[in-house]
C-alpha positions as CSV (number, residue, x, y, z in Angstrom):
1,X,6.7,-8.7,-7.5
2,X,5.7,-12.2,-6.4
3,X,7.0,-15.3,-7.7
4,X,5.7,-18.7,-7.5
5,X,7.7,-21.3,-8.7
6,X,10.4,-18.8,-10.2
7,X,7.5,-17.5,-12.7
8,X,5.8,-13.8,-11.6
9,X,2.1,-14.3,-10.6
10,X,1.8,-10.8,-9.5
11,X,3.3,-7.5,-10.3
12,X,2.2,-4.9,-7.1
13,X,2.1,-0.8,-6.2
14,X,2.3,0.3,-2.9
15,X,1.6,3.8,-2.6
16,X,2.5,5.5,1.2
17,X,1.5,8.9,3.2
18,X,2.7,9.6,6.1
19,X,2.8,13.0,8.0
20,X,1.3,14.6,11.2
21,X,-2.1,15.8,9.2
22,X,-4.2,14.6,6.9
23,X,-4.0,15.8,2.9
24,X,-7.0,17.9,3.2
25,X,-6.2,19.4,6.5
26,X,-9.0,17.9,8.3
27,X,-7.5,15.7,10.7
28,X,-4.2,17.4,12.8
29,X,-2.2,15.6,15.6
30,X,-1.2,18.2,18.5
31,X,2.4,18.1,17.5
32,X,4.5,17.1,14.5
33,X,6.0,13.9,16.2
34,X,3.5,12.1,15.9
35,X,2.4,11.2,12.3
36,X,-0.6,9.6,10.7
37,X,-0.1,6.6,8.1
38,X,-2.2,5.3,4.7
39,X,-1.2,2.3,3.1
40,X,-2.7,0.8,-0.3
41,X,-1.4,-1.7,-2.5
42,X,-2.7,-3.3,-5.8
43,X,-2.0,-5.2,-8.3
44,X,-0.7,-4.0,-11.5
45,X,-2.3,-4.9,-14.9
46,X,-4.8,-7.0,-14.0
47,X,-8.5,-6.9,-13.0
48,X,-8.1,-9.0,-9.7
49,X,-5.2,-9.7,-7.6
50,X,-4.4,-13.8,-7.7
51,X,-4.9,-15.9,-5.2
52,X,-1.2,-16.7,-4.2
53,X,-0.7,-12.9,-3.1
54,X,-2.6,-14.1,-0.1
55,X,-0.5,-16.6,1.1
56,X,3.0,-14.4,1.0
């Protein structure tokens, strides 16, 4: 959630993967230590994320 003055300007998902291949298999690192990582985040219930999510 981000606030802005004590009100909420933005309510947001982050969705995370992380593991040593890819989901379909077609990237693999040599060993299981390692491990690849996907980020994505949006903003819920609206078209457009605001403005103000920039600046936090």
């Amino acid at each position: 959630m981000v606030l802005k003055n004590g009100h909420t300007v933005a309510k947001i998902r982050v969705i995370s993967w992380w593991h040593w291949q890819t989901k379909d298999g077609r990237y693999k690192l040599p060993g299981h230590k390692g491990k690849i990582g996907t980020i994505t985040a949006f903003c819920q219930g609206v078209n457009r994320c605001p403005d103000v999510v920039n600046t936090v």
